[in-house]
py3Dmol code that shows the C-alpha trace and the ligand (Angstrom):
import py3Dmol

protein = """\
ATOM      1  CA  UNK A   1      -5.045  16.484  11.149  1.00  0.00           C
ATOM      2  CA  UNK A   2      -2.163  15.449   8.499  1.00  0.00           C
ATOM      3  CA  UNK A   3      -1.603  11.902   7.325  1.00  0.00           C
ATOM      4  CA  UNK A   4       0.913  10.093   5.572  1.00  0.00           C
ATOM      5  CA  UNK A   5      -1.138   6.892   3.887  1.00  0.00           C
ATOM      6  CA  UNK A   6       1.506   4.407   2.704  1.00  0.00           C
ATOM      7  CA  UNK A   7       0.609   0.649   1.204  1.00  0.00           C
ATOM      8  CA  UNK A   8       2.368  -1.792  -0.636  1.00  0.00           C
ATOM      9  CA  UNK A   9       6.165  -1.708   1.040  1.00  0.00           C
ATOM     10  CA  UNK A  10       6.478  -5.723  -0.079  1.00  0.00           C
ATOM     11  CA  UNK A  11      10.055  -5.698   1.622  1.00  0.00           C
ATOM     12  CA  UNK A  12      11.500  -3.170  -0.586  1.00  0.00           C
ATOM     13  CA  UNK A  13      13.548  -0.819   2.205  1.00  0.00           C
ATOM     14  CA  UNK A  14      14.949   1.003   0.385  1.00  0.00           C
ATOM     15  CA  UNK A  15      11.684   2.778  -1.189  1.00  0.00           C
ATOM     16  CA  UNK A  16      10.273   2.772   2.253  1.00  0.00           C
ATOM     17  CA  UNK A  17      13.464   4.556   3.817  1.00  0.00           C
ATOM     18  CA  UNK A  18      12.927   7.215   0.869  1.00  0.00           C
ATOM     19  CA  UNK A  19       9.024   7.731   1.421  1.00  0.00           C
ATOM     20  CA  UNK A  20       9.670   7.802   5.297  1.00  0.00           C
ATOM     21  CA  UNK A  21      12.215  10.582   4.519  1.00  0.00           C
ATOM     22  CA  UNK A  22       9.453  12.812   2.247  1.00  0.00           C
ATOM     23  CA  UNK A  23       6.974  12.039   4.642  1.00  0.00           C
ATOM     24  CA  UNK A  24       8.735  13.595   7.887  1.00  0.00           C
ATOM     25  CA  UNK A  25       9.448  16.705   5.789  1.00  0.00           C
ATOM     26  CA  UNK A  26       5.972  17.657   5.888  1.00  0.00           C
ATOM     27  CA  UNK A  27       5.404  16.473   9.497  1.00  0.00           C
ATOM     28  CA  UNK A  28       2.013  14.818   9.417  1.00  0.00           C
ATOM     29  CA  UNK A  29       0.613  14.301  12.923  1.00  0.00           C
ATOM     30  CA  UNK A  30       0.453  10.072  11.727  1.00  0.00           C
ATOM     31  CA  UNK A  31       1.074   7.304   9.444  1.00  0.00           C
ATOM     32  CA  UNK A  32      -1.497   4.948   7.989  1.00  0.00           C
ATOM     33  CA  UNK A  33      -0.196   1.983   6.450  1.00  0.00           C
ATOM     34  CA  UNK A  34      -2.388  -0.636   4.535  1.00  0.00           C
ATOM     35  CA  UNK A  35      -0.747  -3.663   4.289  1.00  0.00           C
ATOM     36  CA  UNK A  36       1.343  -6.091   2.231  1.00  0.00           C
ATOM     37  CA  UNK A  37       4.754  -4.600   4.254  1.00  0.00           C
ATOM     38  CA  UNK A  38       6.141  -8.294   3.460  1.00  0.00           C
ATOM     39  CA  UNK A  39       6.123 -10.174   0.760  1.00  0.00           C
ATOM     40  CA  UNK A  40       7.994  -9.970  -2.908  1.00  0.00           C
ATOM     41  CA  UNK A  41      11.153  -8.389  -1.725  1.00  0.00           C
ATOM     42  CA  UNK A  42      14.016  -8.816   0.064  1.00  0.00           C
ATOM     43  CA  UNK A  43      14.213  -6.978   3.650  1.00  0.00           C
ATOM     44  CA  UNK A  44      10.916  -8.102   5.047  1.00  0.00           C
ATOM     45  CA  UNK A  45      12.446  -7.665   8.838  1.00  0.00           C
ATOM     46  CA  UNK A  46      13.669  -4.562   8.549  1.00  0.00           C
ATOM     47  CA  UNK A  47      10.362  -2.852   6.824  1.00  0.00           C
ATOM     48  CA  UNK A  48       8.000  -4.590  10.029  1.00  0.00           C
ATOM     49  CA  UNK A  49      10.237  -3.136  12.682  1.00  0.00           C
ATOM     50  CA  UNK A  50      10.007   0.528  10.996  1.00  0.00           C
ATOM     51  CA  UNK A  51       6.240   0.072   9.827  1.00  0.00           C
ATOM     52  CA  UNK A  52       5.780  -1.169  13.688  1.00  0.00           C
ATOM     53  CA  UNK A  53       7.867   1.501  15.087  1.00  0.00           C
ATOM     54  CA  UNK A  54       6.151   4.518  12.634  1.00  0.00           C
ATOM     55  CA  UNK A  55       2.633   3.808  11.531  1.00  0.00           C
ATOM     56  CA  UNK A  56      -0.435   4.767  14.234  1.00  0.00           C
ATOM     57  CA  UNK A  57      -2.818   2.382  12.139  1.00  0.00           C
ATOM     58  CA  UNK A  58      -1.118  -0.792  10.155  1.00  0.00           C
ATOM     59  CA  UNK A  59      -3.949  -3.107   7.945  1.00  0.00           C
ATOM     60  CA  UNK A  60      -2.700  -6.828   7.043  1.00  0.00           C
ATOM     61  CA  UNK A  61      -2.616  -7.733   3.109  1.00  0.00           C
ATOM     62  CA  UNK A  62      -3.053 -10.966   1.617  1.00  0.00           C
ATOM     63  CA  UNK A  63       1.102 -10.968   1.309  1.00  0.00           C
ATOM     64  CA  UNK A  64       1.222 -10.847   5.020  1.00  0.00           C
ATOM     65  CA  UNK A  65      -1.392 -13.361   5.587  1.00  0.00           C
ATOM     66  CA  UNK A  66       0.514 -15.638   3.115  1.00  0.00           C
ATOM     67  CA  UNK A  67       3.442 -15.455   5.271  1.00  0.00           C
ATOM     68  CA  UNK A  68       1.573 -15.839   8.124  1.00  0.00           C
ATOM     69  CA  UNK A  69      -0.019 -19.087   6.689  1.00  0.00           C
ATOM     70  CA  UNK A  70      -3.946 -17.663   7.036  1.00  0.00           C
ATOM     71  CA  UNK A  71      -4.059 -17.228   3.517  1.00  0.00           C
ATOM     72  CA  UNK A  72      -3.401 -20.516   1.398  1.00  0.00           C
ATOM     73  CA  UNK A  73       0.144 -19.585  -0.851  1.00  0.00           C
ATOM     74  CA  UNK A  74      -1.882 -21.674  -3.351  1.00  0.00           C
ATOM     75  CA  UNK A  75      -4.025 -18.782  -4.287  1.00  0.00           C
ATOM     76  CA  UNK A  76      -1.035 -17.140  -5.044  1.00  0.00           C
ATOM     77  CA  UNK A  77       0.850 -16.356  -8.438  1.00  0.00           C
ATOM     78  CA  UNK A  78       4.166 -18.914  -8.512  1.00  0.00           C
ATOM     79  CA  UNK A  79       6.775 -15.718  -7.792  1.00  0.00           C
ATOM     80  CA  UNK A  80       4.742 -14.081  -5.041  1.00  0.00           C
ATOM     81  CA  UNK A  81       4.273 -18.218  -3.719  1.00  0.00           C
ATOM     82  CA  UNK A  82       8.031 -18.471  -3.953  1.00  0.00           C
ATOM     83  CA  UNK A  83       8.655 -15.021  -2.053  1.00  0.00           C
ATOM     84  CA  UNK A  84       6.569 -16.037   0.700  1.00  0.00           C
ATOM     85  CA  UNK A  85       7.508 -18.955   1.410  1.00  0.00           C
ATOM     86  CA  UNK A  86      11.352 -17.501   1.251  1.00  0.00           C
ATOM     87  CA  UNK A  87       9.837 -14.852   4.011  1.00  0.00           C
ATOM     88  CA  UNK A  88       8.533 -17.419   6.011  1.00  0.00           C
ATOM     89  CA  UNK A  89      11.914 -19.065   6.313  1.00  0.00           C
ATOM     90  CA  UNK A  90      13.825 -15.625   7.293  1.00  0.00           C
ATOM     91  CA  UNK A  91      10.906 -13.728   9.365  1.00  0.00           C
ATOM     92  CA  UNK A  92      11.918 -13.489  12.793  1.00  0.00           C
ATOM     93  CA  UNK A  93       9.637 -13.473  16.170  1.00  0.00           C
ATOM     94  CA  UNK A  94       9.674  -9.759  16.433  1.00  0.00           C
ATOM     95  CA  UNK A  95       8.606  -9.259  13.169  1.00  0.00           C
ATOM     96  CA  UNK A  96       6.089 -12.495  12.866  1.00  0.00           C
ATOM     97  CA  UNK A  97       4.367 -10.902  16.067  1.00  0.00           C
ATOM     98  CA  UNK A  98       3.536  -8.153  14.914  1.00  0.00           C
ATOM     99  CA  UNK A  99       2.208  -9.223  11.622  1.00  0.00           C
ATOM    100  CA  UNK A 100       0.402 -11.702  13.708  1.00  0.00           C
ATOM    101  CA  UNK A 101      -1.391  -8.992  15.051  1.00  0.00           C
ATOM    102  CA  UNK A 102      -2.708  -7.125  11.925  1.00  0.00           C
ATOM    103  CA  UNK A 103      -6.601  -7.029  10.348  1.00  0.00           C
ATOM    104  CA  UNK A 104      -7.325  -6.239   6.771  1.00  0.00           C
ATOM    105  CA  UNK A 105      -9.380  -3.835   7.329  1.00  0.00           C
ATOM    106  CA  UNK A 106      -9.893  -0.714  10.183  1.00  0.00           C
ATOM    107  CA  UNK A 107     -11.948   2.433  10.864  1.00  0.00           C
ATOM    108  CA  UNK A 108     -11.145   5.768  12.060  1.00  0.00           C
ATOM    109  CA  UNK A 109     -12.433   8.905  12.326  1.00  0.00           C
ATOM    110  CA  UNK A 110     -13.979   9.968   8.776  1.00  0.00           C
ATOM    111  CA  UNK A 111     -12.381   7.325   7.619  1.00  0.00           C
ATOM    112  CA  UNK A 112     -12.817   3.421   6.644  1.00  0.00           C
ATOM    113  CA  UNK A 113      -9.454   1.134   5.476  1.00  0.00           C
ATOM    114  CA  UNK A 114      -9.275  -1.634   3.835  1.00  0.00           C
ATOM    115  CA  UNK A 115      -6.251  -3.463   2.148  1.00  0.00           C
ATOM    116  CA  UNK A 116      -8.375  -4.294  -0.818  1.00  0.00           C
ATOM    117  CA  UNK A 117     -11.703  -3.546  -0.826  1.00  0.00           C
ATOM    118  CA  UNK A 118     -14.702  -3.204   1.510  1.00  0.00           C
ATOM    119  CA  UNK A 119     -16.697  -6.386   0.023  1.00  0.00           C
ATOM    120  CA  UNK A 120     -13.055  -8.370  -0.028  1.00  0.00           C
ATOM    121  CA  UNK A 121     -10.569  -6.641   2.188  1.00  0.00           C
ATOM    122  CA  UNK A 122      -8.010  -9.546   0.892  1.00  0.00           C
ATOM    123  CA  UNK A 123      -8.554 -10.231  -2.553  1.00  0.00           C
ATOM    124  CA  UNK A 124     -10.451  -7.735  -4.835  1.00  0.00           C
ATOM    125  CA  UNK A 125      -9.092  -5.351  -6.962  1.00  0.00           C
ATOM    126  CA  UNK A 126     -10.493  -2.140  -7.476  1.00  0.00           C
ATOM    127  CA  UNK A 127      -9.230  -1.318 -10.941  1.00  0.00           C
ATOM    128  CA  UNK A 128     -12.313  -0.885 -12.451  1.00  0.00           C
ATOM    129  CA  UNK A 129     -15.430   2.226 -12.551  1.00  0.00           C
ATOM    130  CA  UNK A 130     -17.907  -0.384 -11.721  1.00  0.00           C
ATOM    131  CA  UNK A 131     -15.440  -1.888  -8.597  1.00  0.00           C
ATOM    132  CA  UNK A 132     -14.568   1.541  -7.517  1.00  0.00           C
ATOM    133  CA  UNK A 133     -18.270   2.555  -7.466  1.00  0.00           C
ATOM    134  CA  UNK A 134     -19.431  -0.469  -5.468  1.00  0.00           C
ATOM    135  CA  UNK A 135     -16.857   0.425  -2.753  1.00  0.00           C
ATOM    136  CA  UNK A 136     -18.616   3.528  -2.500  1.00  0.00           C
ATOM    137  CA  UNK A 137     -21.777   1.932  -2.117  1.00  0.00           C
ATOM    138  CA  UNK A 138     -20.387  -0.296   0.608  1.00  0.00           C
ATOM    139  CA  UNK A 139     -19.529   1.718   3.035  1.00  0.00           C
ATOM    140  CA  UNK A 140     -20.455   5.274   4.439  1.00  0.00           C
ATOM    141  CA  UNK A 141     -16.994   7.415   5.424  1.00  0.00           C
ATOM    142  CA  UNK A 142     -16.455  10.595   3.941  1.00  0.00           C
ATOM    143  CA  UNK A 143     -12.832   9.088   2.807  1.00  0.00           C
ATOM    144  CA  UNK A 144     -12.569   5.513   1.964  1.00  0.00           C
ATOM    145  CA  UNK A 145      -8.648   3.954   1.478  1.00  0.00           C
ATOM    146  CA  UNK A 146      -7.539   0.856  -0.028  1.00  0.00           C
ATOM    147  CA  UNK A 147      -4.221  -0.278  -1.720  1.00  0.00           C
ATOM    148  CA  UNK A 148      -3.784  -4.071  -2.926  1.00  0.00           C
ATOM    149  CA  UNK A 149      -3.638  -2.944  -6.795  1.00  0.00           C
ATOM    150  CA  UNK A 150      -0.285  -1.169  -6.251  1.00  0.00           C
ATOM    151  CA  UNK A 151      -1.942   1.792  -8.680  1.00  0.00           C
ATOM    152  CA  UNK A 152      -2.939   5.643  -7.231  1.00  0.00           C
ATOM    153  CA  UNK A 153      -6.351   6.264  -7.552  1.00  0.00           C
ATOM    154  CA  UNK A 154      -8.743   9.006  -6.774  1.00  0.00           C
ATOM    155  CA  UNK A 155     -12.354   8.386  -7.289  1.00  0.00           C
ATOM    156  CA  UNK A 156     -15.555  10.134  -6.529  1.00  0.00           C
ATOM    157  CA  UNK A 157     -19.319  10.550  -7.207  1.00  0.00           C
ATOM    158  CA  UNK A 158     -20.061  14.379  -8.006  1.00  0.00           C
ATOM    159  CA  UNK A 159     -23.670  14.785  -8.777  1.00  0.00           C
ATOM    160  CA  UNK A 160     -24.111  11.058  -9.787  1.00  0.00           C
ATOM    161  CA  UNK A 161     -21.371  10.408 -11.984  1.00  0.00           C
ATOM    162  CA  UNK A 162     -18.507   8.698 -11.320  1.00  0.00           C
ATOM    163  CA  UNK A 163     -15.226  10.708 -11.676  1.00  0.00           C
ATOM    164  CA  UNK A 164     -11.400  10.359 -11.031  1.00  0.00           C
ATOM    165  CA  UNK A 165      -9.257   7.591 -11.676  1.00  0.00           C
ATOM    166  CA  UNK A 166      -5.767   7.066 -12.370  1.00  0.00           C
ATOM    167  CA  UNK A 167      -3.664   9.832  -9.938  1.00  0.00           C
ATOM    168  CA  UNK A 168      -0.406  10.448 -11.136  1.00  0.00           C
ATOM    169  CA  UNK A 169       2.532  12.099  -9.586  1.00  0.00           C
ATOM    170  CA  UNK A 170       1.302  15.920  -8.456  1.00  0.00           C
ATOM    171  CA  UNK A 171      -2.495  14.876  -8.341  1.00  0.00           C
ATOM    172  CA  UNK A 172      -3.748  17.323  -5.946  1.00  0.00           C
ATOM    173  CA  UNK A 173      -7.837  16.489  -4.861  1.00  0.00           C
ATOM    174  CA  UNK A 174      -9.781  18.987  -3.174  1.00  0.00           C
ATOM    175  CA  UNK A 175     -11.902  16.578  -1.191  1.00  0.00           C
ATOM    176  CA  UNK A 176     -14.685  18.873  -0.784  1.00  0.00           C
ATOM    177  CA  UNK A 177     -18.191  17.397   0.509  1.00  0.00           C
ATOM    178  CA  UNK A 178     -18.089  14.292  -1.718  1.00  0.00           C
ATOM    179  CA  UNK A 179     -16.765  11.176  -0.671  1.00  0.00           C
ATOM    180  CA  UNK A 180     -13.660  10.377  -2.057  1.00  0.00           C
ATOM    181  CA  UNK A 181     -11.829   6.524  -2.931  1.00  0.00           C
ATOM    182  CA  UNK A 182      -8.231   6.454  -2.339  1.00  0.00           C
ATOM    183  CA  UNK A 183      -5.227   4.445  -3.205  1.00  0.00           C
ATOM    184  CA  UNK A 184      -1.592   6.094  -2.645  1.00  0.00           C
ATOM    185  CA  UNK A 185      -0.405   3.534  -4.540  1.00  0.00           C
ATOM    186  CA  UNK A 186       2.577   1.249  -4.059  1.00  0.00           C
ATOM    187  CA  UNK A 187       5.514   2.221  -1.756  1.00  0.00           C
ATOM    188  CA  UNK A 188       7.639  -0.767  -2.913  1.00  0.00           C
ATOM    189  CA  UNK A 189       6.440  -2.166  -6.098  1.00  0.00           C
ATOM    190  CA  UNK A 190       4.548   0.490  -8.386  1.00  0.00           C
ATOM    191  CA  UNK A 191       2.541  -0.850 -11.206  1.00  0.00           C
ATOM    192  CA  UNK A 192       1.377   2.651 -12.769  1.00  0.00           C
ATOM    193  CA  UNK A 193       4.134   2.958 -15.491  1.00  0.00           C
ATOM    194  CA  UNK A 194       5.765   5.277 -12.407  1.00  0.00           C
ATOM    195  CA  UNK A 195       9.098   3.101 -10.998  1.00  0.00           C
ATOM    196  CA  UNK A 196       9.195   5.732  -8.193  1.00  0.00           C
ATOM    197  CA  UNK A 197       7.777   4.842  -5.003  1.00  0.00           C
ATOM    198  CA  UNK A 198       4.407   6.711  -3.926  1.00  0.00           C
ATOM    199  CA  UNK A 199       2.510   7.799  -1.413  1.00  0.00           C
ATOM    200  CA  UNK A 200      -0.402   9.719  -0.068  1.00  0.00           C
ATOM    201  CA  UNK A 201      -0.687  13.012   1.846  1.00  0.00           C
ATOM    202  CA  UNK A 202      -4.419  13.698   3.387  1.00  0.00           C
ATOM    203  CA  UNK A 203      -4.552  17.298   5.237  1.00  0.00           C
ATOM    204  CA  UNK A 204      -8.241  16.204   6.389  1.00  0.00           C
ATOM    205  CA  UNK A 205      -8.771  19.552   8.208  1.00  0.00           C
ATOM    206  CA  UNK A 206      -7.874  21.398   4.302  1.00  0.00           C
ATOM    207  CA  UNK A 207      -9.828  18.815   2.763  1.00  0.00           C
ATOM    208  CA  UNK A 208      -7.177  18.075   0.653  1.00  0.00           C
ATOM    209  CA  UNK A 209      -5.724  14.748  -1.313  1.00  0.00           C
ATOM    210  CA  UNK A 210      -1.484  15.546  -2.334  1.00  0.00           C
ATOM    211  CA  UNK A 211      -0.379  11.997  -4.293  1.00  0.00           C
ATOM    212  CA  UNK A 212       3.359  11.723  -4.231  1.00  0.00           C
ATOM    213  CA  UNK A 213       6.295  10.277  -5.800  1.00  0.00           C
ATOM    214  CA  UNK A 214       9.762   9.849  -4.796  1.00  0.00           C
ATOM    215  CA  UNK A 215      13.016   8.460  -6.062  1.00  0.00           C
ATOM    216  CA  UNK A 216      14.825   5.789  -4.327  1.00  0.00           C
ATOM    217  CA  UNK A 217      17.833   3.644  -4.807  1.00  0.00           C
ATOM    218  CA  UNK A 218      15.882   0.674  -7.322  1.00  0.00           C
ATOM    219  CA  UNK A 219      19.389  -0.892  -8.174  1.00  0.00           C
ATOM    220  CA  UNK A 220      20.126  -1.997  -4.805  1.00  0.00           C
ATOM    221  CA  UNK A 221      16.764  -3.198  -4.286  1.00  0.00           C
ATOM    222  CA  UNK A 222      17.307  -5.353  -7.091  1.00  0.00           C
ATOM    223  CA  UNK A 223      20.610  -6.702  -5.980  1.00  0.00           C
ATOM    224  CA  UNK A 224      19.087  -8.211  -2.986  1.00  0.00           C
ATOM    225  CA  UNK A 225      16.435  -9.737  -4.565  1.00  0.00           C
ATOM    226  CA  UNK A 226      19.296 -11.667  -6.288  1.00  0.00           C
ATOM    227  CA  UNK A 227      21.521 -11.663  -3.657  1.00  0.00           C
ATOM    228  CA  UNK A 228      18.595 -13.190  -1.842  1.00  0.00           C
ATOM    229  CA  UNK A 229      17.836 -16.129  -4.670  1.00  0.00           C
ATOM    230  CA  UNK A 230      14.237 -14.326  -5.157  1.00  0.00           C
ATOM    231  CA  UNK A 231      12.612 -14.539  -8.483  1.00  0.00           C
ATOM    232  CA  UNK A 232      14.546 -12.197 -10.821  1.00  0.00           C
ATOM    233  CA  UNK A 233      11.642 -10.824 -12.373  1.00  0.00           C
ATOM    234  CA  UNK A 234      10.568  -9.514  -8.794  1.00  0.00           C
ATOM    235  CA  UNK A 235      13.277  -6.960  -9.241  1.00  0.00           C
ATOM    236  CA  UNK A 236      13.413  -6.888 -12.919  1.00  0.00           C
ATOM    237  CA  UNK A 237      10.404  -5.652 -13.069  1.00  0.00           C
ATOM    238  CA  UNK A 238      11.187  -2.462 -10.040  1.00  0.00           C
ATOM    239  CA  UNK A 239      12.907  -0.758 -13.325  1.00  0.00           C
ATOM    240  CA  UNK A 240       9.750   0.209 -15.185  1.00  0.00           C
ATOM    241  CA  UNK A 241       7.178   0.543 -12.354  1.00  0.00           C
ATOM    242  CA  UNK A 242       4.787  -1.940 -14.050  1.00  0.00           C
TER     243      UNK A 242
END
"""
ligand_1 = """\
1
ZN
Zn 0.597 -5.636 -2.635
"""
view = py3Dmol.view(width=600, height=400)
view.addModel(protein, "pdb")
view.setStyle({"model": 0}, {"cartoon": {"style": "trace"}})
view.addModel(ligand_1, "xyz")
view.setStyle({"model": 1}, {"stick": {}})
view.zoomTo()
view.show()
């Protein structure tokens, strides 16, 4: 089995319409998506409907529980509180149903998801060795997958000892026996340094990890965000990928 692991859209269709089109060149047999779709930027209708339409499994971030108003905008930075709260006000019932349907976290075969992490599906940030090891710890699956930092990561214990990290454009992982931690990083709002839009392939019969990047069209992006009153910075900062 072949999957296309996709996280972080935040409304940016544009970088989603590009990933979609790498992904169905290499045919996977699905698509697992793990959250934030809205949220940040500016076509939050449009990315639901294909994320509905496309992905087999489909976690809910704390972005999409903002907008849904089961996550308090309060514990939010002041532009991601102003973004939601714009989303709120354009969302419509198709797209508000089906967000209203989504968990943080899921399992599958080989395979546990979470949007953040498995002792905070919502809020923690695995950006650190010592956050990436307790995920390990916490759970059991041969592959573990989280987004939420909007940063590609490929972590495992060999013999011990913590290794991986940071997993650039071209990382290829040979999964092996060891259990692996995996973030494709952001489809619609990279913060690696990398302004292209990423994403994972997993060929789980291979055993193998293929983290990609792929250009897409960041000046229009931007141009809604204003066109759509959003903070500026939300697109201002789509240019350097950080
Ligand atoms: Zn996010």
């Amino acid at each position: 089995m072949r999957v296309a692991v996709i996280s972080d859209i935040h409304s940016n269709l544009h970088a989603l319409e590009a990933v979609l089109e790498a992904v169905d060149r290499e045919q996977p047999d699905a698509i697992w998506c793990l959250g934030d779709i809205v949220g940040y930027g500016p076509r939050p209708d449009e990315c639901c409907r294909i994320v509905e339409e496309r992905a087999a499994i489909c976690l809910a971030g704390n972005h999409d529980l903002g907008v849904r108003g089961d996550v308090d905008i309060d514990n939010f930075a002041p532009d991601a509180a102003a973004a939601a709260l714009w989303t709120r006000g354009v969302l419509r019932d198709r797209a508000n149903g089906f967000l209203g349907r989504l968990e943080p976290s899921a399992e599958t075969d080989g395979a546990q998801l979470f949007h953040a992490s498995p002792r905070d599906p919502v809020w923690e940030y695995i950006l650190t060795d010592q956050a990436a090891a307790a995920a390990l710890e916490a759970t059991t699956a041969p592959l573990v997958l989280v987004g939420h930092s909007h940063v590609p990561l490929a972590v495992t214990v060999d013999e011990g000892e913590l290794a991986g990290g940071h997993a650039p454009a071209g990382t290829e992982v040979s999964l092996g026996d060891n259990r692996w931690l995996l973030n494709p990083g952001s489809v619609g709002q990279p913060r690696d340094g990398d302004a292209r839009a990423a994403w994972l392939l997993l060929d789980l019969d291979a055993g193998q990890a293929s983290f990609r990047r792929v250009d897409y069209a960041i000046a229009e992006t931007q141009a809604e965000i204003r066109e759509a009153g959003l903070p500026a910075i939300l697109g201002e900062r789509l240019s350097s990928g950080a």
